[in-house]
C-alpha positions as CSV (number, residue, x, y, z in Angstrom):
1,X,-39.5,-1.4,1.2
2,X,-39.1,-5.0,0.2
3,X,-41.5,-7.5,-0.5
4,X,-41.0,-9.2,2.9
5,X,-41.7,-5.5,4.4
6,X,-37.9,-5.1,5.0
7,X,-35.8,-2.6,3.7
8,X,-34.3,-3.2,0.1
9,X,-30.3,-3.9,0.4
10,X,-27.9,-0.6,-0.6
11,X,-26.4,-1.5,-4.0
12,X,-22.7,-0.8,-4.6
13,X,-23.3,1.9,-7.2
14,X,-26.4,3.3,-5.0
15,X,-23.9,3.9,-2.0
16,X,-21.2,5.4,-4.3
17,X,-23.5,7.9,-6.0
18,X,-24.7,8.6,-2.3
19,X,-21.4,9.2,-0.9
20,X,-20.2,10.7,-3.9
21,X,-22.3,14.1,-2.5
22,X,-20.5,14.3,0.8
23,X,-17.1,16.7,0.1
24,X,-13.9,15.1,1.4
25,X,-10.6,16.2,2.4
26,X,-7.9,14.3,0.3
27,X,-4.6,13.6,1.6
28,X,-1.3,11.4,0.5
29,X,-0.7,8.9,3.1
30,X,3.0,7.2,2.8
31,X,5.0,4.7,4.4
32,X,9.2,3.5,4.2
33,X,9.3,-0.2,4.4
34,X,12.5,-2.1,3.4
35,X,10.4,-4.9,1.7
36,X,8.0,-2.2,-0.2
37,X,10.5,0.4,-0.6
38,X,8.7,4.1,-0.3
39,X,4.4,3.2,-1.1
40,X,1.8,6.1,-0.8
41,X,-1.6,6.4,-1.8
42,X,-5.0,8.7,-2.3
43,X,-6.9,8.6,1.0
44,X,-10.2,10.5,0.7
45,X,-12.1,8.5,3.8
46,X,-9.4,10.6,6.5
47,X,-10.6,12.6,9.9
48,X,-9.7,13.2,13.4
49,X,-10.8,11.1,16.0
50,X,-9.4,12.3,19.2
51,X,-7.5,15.8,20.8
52,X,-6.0,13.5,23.6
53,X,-4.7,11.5,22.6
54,X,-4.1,13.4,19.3
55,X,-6.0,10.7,17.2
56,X,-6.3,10.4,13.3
57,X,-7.7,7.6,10.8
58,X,-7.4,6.3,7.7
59,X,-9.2,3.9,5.9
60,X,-7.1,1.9,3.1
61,X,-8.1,-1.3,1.1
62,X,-7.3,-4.4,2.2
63,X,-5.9,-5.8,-1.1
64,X,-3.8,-2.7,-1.5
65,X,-0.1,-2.3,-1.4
66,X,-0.5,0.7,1.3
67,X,-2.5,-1.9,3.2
68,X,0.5,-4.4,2.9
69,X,3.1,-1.8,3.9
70,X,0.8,-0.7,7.3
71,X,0.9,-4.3,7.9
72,X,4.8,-4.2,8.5
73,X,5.6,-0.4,9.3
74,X,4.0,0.9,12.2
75,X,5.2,4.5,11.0
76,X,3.5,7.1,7.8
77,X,3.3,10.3,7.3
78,X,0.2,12.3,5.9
79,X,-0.2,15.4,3.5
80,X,-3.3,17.1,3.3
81,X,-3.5,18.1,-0.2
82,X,-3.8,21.8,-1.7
83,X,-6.1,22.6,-4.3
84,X,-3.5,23.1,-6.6
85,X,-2.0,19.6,-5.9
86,X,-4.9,17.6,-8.1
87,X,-2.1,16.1,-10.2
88,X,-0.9,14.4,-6.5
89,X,-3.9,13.4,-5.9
90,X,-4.1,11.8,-9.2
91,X,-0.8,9.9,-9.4
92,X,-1.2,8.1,-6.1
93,X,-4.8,7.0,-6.5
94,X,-3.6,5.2,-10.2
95,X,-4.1,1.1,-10.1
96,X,-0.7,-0.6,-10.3
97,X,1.3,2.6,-9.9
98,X,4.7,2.8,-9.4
99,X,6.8,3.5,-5.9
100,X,6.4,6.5,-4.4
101,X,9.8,8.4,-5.4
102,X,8.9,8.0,-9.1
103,X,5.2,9.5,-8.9
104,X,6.8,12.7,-7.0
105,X,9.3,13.3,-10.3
106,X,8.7,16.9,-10.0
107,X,7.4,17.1,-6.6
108,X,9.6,18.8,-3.8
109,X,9.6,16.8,-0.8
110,X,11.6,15.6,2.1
111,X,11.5,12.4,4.5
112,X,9.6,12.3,7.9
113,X,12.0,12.7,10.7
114,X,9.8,10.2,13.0
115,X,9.0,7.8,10.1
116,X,10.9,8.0,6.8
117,X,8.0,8.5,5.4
118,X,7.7,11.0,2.4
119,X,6.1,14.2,3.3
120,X,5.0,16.7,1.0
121,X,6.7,20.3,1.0
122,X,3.5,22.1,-0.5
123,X,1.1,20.3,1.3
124,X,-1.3,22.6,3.5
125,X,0.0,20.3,6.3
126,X,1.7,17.0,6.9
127,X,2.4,15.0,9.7
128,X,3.8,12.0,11.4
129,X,1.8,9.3,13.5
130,X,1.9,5.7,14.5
131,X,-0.4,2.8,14.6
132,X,-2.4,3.5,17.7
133,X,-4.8,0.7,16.6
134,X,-6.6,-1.1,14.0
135,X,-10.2,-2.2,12.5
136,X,-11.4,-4.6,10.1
137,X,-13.8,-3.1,8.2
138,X,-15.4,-5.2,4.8
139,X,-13.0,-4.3,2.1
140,X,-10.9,-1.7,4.0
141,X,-9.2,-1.6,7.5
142,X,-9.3,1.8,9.7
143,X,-5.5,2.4,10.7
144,X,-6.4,4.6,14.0
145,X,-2.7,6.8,14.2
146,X,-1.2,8.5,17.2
147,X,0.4,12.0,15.6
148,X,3.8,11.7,16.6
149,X,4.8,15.7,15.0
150,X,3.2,18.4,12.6
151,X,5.6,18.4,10.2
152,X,4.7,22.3,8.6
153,X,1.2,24.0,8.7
154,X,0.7,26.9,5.6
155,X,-2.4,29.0,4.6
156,X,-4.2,27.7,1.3
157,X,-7.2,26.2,0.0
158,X,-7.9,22.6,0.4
159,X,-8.4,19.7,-2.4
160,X,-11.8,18.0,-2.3
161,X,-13.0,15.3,-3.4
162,X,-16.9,15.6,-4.2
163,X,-18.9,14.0,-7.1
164,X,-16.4,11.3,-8.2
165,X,-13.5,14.1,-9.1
166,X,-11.5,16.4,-7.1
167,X,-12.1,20.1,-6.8
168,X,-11.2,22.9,-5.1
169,X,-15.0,24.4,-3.8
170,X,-18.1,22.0,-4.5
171,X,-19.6,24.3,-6.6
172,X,-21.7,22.6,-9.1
173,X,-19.6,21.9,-12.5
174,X,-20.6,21.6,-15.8
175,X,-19.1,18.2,-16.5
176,X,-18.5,15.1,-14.3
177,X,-14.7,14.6,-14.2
């Protein structure tokens, strides 16, 4: 408690180490824009919100080209990462990365039917949504989308992002990543 018998503020690094122990789902979130070209990026802070409407969000920082792009496109696709599929993960959560067609070098993939947007072939699933609605939130807006089509559902393991790195299981590991 404070001295004025109020509760002391949550520091920055006090509420990342705290959230840092809750296991995420990690997906690539994309959009096609003809002023941005093809932009994706790392999304860890991603659920469901709603069956009917079949509901999803997203949160993505507001000083971030993805953010820029989602101002302009109503349309993006999502692929929920595979464990093996850390190197994704990696190249679209890089500051000042490149467009999205250059960080997939490698990386089979094939455009959205509903939204040009890329969607990944190897993903354990990926699908298509529009901007159902939108919330200012601090540093980030929540971009509420309306699945529009599953694009492919396959069996695998998921990627997760737990203790500032991604793994496949949160099994305690000898090193932080």
């Amino acid at each position: 408690m404070g001295h004025d018998g109020g509760m002391e503020p949550v520091s920055a690094e006090q509420f990342t180490e705290t959230l840092a122990r809750y296991a995420t789902g990690v997906v690539v979130l994309s959009a096609h824009d003809d002023e941005y070209g093809d932009v994706g990026s790392t999304v860890t802070s991603f659920c469901s919100v709603s069956l009917e409407p079949p509901l999803v969000v997203a949160s993505i920082g507001t000083l971030s080209r993805m953010f820029d792009t989602l101002d302009l496109q109503p349309t993006w696709g999502v692929s929920v990462l595979a464990a093996d599929q850390r190197q994704v993960a990696g190249r679209f959560a890089t500051p000042g990365r490149p467009g999205a067609t250059v960080l997939l070098t490698g990386v089979r993939y094939h455009r959205g039917e509903h939204s040009g947007a890329l969607l990944l072939d190897d993903a354990l699933t990926s699908f298509e949504c529009r901007t159902y609605a939108r919330l200012d939130a601090g540093d980030h807006t929540l971009f509420v989308g309306e699945v529009l089509a599953v694009d492919h559902v396959r069996d695998g393991e998921p990627l997760l992002r737990f203790g500032h790195g991604y793994r496949s299981d949160t099994r305690p590991s000898p090193t932080r990543p």
